[in-house]
BAROFI-624275 format. One record per residue: residue in one letter; x, y, z of N, C-alpha, C, CB in turn; residue number from 0. Coordinates in steps of 0.1 Angstrom, whole numbers, plus 5000, padded with zeros to 4 digits. Glycine has a CB too. Layout:
# BAROFI-624275
<node res="A" n_east="X" n_north="Y" n_up="Z" ca_east="X" ca_north="Y" ca_up="Z" c_east="X" c_north="Y" c_up="Z" cb_east="X" cb_north="Y" cb_up="Z" n="NUM"/>
...
END
This chain:
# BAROFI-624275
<node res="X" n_east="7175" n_north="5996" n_up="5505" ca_east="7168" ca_north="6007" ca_up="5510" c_east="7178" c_north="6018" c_up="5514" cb_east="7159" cb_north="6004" cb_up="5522" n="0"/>
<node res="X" n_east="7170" n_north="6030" n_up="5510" ca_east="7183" ca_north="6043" ca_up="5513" c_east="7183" c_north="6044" c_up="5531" cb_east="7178" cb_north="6063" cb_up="5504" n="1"/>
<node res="X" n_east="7192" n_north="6045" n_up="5534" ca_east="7193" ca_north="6048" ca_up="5547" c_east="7195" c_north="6065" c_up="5551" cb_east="7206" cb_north="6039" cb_up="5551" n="2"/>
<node res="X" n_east="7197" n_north="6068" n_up="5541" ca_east="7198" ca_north="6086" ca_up="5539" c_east="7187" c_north="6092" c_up="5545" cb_east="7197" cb_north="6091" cb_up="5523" n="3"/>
<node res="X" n_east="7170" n_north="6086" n_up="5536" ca_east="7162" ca_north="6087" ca_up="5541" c_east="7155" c_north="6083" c_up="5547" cb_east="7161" cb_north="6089" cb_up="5538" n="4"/>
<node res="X" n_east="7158" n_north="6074" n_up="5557" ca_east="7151" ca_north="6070" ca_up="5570" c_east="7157" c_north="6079" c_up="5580" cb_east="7154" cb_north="6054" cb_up="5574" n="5"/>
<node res="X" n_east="7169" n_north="6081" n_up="5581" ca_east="7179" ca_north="6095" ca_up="5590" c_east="7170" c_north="6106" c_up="5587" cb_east="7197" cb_north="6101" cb_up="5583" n="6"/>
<node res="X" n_east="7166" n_north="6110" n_up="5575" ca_east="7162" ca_north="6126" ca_up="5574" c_east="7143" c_north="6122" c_up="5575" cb_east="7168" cb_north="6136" cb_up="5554" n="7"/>
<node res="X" n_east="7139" n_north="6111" n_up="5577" ca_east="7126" ca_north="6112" ca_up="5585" c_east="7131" c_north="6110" c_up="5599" cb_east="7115" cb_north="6101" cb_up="5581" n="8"/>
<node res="X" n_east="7132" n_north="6104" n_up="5605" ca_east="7133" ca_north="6105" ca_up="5620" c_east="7141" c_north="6117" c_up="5625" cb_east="7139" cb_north="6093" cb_up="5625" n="9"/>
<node res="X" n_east="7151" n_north="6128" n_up="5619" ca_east="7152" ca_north="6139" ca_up="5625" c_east="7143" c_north="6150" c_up="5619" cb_east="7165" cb_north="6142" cb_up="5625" n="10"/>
<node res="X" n_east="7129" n_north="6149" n_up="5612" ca_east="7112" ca_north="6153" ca_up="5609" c_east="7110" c_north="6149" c_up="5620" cb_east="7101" cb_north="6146" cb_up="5597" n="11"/>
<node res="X" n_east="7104" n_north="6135" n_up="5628" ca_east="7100" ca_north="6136" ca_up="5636" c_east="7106" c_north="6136" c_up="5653" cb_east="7092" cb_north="6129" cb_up="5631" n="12"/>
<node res="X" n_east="7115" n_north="6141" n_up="5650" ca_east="7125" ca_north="6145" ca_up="5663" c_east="7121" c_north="6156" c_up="5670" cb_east="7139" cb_north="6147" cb_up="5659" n="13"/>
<node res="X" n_east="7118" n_north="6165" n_up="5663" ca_east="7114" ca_north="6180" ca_up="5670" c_east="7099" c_north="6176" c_up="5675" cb_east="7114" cb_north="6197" cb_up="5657" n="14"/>
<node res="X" n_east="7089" n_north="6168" n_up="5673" ca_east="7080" ca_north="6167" ca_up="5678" c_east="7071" c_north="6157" c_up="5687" cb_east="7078" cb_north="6170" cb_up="5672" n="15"/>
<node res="X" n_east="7088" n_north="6146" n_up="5691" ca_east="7085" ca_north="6144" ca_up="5705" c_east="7088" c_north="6150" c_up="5716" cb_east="7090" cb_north="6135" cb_up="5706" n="16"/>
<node res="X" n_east="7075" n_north="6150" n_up="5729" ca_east="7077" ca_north="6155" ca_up="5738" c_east="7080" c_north="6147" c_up="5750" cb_east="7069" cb_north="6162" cb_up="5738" n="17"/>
<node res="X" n_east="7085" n_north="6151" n_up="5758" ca_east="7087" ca_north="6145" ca_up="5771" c_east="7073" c_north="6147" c_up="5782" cb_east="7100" cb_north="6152" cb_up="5778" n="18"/>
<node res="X" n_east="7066" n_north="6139" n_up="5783" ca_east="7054" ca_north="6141" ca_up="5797" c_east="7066" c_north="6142" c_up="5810" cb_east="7040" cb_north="6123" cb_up="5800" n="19"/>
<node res="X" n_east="7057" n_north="6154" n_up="5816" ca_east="7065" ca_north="6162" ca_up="5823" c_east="7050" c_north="6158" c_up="5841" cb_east="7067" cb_north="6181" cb_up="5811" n="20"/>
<node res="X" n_east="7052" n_north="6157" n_up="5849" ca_east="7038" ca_north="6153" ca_up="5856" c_east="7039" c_north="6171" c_up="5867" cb_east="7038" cb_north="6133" cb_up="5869" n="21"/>
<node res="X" n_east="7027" n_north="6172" n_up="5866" ca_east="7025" ca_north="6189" ca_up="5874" c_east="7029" c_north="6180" c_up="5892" cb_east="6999" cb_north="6200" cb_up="5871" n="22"/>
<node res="X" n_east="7037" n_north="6191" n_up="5895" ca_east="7038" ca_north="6192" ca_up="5910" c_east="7029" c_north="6196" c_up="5917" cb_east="7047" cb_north="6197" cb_up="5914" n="23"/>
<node res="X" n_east="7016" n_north="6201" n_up="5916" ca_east="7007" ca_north="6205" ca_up="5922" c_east="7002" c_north="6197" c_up="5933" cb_east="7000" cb_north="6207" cb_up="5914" n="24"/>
<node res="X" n_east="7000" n_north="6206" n_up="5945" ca_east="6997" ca_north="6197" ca_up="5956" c_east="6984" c_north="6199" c_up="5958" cb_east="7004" cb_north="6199" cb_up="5967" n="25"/>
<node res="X" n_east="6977" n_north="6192" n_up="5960" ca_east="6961" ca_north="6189" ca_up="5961" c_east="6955" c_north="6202" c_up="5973" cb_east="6958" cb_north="6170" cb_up="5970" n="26"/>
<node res="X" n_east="6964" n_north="6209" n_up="5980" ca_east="6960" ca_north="6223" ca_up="5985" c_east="6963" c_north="6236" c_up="5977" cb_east="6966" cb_north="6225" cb_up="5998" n="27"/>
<node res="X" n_east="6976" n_north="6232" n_up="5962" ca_east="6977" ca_north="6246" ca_up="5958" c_east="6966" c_north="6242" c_up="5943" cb_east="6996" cb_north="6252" cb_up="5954" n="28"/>
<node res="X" n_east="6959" n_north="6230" n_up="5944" ca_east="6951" ca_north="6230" ca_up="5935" c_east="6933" c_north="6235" c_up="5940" cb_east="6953" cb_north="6215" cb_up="5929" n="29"/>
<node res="X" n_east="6931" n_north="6233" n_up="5947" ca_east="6923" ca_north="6237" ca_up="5960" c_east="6921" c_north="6249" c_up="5958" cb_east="6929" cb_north="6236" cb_up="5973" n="30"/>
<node res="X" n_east="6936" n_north="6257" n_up="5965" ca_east="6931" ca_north="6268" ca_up="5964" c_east="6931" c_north="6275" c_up="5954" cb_east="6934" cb_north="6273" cb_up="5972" n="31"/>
<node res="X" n_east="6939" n_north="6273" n_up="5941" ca_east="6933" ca_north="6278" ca_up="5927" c_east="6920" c_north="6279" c_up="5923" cb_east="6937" cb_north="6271" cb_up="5916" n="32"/>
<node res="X" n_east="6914" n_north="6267" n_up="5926" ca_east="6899" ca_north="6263" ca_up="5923" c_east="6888" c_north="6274" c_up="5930" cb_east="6897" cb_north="6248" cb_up="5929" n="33"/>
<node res="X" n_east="6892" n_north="6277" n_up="5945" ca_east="6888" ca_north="6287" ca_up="5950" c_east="6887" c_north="6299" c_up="5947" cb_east="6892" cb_north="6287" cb_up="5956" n="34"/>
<node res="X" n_east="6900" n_north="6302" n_up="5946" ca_east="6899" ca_north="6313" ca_up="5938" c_east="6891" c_north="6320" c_up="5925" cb_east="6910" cb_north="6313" cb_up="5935" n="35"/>
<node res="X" n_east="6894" n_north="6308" n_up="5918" ca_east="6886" ca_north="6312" ca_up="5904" c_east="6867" c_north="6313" c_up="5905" cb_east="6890" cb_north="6299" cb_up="5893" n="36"/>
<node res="X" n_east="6866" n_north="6303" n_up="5915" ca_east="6852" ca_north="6299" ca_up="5916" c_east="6849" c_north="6313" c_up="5927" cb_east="6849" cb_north="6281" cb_up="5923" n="37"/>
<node res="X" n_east="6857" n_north="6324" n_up="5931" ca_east="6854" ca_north="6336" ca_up="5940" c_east="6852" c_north="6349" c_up="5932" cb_east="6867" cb_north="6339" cb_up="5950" n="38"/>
<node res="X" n_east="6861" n_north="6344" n_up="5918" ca_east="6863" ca_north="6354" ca_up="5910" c_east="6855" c_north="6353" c_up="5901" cb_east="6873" cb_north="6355" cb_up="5906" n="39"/>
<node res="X" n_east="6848" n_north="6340" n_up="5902" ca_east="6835" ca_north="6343" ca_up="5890" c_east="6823" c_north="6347" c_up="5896" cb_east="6831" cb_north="6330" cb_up="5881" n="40"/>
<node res="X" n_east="6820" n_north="6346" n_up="5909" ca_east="6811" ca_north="6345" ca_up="5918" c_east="6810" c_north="6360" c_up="5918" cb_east="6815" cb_north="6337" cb_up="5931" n="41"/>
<node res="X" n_east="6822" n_north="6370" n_up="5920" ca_east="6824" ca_north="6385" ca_up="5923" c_east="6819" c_north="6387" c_up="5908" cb_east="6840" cb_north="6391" cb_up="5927" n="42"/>
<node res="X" n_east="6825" n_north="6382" n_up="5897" ca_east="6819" ca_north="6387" ca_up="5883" c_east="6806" c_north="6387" c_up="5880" cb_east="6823" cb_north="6382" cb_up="5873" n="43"/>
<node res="X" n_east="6799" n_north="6378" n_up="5887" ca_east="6786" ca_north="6380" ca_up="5886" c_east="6779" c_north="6392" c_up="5891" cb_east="6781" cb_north="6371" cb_up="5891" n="44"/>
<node res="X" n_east="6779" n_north="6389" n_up="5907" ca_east="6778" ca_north="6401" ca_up="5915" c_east="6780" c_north="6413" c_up="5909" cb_east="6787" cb_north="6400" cb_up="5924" n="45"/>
<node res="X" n_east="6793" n_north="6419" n_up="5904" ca_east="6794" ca_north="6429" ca_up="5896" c_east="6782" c_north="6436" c_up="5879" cb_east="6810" cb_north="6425" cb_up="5893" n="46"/>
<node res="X" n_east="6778" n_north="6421" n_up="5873" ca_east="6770" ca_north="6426" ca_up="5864" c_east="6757" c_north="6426" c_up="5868" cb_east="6770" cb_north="6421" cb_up="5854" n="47"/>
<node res="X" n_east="6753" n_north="6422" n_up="5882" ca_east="6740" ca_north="6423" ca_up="5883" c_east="6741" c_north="6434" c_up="5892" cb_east="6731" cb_north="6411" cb_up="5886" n="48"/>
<node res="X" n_east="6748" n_north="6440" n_up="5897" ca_east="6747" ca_north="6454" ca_up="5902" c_east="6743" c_north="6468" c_up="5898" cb_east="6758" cb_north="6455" cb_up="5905" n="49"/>
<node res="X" n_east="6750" n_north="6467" n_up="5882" ca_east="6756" ca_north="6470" ca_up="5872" c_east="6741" c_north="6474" c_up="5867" cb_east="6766" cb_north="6458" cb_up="5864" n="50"/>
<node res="X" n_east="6735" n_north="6462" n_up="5863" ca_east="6721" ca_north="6457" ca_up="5856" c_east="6709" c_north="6470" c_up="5863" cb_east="6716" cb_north="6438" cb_up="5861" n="51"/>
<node res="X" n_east="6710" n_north="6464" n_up="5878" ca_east="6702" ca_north="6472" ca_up="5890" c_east="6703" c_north="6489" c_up="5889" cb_east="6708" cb_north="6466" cb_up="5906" n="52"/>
<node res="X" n_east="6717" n_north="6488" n_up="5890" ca_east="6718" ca_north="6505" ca_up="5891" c_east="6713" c_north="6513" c_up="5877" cb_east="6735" cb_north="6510" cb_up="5893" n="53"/>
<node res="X" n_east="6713" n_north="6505" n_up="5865" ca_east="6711" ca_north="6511" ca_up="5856" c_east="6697" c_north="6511" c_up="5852" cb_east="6720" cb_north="6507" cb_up="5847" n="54"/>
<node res="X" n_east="6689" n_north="6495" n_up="5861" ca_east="6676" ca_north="6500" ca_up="5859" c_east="6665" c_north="6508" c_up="5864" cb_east="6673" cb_north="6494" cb_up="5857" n="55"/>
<node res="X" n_east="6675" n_north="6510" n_up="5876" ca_east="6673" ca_north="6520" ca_up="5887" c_east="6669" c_north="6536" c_up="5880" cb_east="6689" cb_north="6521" cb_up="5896" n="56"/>
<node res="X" n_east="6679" n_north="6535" n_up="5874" ca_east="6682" ca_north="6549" ca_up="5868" c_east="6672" c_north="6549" c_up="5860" cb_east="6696" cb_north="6552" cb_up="5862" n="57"/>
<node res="X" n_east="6665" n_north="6539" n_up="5850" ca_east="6656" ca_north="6543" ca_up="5841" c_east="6643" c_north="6547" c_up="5849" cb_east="6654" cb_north="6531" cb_up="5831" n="58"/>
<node res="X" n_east="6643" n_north="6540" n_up="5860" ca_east="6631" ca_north="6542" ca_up="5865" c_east="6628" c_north="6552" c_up="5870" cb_east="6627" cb_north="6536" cb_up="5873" n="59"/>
<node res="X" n_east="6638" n_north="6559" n_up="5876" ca_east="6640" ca_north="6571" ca_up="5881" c_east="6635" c_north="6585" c_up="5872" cb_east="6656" cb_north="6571" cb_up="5884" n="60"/>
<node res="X" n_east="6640" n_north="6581" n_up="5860" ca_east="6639" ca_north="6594" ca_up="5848" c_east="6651" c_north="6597" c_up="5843" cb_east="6633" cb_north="6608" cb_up="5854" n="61"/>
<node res="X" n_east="6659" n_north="6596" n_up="5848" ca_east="6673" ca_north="6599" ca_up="5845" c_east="6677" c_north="6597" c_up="5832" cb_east="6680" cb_north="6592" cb_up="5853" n="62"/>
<node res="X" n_east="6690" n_north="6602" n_up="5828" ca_east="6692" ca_north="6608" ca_up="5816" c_east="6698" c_north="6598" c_up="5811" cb_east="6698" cb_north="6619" cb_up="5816" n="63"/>
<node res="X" n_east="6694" n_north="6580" n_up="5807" ca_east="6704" ca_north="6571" ca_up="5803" c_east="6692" c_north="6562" c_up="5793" cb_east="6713" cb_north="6562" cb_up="5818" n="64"/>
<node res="X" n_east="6706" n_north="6560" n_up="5782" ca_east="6698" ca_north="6552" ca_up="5769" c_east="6695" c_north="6539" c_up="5774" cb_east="6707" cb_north="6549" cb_up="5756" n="65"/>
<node res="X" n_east="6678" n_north="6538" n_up="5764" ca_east="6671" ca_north="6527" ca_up="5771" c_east="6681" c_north="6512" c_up="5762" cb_east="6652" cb_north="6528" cb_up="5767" n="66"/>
<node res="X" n_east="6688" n_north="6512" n_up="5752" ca_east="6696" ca_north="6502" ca_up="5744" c_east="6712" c_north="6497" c_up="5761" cb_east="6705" cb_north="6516" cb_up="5722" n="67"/>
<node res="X" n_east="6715" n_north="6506" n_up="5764" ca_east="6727" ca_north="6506" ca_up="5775" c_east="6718" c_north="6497" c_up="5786" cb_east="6734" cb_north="6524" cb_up="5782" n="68"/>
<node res="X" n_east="6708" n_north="6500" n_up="5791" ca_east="6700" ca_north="6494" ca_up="5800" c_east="6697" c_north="6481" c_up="5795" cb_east="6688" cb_north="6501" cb_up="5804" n="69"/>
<node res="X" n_east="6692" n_north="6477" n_up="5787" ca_east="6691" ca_north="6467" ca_up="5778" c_east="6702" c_north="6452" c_up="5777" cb_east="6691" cb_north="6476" cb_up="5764" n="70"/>
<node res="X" n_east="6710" n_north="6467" n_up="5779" ca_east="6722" ca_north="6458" ca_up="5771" c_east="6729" c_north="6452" c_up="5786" cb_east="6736" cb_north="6471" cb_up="5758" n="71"/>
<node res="X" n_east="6727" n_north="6459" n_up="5798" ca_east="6732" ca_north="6454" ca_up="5807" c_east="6724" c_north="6444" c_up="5815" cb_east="6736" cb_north="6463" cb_up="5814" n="72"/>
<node res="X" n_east="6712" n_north="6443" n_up="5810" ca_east="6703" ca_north="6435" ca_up="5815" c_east="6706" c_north="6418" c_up="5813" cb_east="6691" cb_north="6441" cb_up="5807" n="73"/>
<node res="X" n_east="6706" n_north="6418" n_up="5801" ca_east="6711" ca_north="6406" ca_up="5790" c_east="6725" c_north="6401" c_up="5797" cb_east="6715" cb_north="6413" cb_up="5771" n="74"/>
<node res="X" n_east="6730" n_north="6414" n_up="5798" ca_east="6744" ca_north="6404" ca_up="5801" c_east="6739" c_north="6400" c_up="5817" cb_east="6763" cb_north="6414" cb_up="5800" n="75"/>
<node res="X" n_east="6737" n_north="6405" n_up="5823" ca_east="6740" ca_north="6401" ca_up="5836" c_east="6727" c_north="6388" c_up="5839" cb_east="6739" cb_north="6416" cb_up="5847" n="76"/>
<node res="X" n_east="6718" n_north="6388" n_up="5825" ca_east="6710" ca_north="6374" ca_up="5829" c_east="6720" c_north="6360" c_up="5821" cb_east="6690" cb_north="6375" cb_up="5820" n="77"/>
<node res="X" n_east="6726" n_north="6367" n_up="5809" ca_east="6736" ca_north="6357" ca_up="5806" c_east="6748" c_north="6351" c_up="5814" cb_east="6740" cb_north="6360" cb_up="5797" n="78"/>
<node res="X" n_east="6750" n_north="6357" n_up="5821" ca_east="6761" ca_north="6358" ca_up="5833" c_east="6750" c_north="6347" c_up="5844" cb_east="6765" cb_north="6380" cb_up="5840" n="79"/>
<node res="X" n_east="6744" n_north="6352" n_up="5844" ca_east="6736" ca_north="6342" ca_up="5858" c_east="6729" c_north="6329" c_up="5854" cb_east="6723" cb_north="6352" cb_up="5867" n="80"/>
<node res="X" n_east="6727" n_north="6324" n_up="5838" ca_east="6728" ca_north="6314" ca_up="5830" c_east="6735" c_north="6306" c_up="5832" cb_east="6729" cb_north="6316" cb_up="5821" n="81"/>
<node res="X" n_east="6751" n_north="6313" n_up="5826" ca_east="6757" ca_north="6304" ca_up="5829" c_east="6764" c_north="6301" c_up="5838" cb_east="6759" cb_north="6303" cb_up="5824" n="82"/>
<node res="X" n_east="6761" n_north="6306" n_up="5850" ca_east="6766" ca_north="6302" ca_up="5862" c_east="6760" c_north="6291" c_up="5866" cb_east="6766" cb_north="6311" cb_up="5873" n="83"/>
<node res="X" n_east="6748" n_north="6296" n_up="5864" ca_east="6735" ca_north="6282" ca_up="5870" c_east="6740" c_north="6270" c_up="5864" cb_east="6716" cb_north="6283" cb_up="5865" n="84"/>
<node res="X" n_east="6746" n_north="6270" n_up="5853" ca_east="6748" ca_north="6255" ca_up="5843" c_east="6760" c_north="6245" c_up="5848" cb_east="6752" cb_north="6260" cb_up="5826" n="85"/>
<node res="X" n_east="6769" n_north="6260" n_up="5850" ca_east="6782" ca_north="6258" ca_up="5856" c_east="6782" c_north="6248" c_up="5868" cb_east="6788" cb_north="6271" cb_up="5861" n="86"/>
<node res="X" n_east="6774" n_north="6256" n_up="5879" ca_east="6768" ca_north="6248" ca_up="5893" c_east="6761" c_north="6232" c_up="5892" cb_east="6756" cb_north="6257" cb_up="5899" n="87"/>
<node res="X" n_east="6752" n_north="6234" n_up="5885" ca_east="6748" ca_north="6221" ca_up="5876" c_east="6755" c_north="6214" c_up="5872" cb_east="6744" cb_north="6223" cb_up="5865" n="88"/>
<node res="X" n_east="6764" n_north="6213" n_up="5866" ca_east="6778" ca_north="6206" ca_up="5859" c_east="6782" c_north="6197" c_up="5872" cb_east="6793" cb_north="6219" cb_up="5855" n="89"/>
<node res="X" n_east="6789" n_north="6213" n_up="5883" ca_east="6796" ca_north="6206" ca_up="5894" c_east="6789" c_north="6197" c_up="5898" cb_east="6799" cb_north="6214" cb_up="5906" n="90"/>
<node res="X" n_east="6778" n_north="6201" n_up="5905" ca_east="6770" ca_north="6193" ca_up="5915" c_east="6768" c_north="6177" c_up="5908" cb_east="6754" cb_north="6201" cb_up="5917" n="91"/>
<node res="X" n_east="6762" n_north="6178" n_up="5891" ca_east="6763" ca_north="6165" ca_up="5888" c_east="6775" c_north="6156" c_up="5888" cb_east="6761" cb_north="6165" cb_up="5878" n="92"/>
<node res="X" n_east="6784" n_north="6164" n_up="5882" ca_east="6799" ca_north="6154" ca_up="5885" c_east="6799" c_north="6147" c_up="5902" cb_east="6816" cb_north="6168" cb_up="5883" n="93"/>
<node res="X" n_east="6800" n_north="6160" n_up="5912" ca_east="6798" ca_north="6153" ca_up="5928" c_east="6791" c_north="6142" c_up="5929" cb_east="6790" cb_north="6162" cb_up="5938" n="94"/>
<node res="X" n_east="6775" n_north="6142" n_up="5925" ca_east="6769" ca_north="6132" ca_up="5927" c_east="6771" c_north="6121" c_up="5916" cb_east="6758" cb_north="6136" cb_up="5929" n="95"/>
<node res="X" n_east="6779" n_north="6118" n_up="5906" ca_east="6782" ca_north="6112" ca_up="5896" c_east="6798" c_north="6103" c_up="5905" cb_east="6783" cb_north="6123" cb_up="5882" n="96"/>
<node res="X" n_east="6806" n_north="6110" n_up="5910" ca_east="6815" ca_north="6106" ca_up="5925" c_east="6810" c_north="6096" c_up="5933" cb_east="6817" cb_north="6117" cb_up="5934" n="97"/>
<node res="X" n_east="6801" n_north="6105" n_up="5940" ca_east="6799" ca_north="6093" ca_up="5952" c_east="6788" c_north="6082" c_up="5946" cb_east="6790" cb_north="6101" cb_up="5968" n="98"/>
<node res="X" n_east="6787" n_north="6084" n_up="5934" ca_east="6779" ca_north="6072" ca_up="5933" c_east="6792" c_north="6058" c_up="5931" cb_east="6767" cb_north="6074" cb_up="5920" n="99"/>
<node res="X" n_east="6802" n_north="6064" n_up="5925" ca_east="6809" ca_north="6055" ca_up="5928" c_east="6810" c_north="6044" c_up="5936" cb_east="6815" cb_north="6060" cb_up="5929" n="100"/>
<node res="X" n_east="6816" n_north="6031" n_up="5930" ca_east="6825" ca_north="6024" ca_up="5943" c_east="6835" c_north="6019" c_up="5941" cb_east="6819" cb_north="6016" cb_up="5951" n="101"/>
<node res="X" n_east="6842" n_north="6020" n_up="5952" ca_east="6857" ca_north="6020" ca_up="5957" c_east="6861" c_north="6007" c_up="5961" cb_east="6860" cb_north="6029" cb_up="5969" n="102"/>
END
């Protein structure tokens, strides 16, 4: 057997071993990431159903705004609150999918 090419496969698959590396993350800077994001989606909601309101505000009013823009902010801000609900859903199942656990 060539030994030539057993060398020029294993430096092929040389570049694409990796080293597992483990995250230093501490169970409070994971926390409060989690927080965060779950504040920031919370606010993104908030923001399109504000969004939604003011604009259907405005239709009702008379005001000078296309009924397709109203429409269109409507949708999003029910798709936005879709999938939040699913999201919450998710969590909550996983929680109670936890403590059913045992230890």
């Amino acid at each position: 057997m060539n030994s030539a090419g057993i060398n020029s496969v294993s430096q092929m698959v040389r570049p694409f071993e990796t080293k597992v590396s483990t995250p230093t993350t501490t169970p409070y800077e994971a926390q409060k990431s989690f927080s965060s994001v779950l504040k920031q989606s919370i606010e993104n909601l908030n923001k399109t159903q504000l969004q939604s309101d003011a604009m259907t505000g405005k239709l009702a009013r008379g005001e000078n705004v296309d009924l397709h823009q109203v429409m269109i902010a409507s949708q999003k801000a029910s798709i936005t609150l879709q999938a939040t609900m699913e999201v919450r859903n998710k969590v909550v199942e996983a929680y109670q999918e936890m403590m059913r656990m045992q230890v």
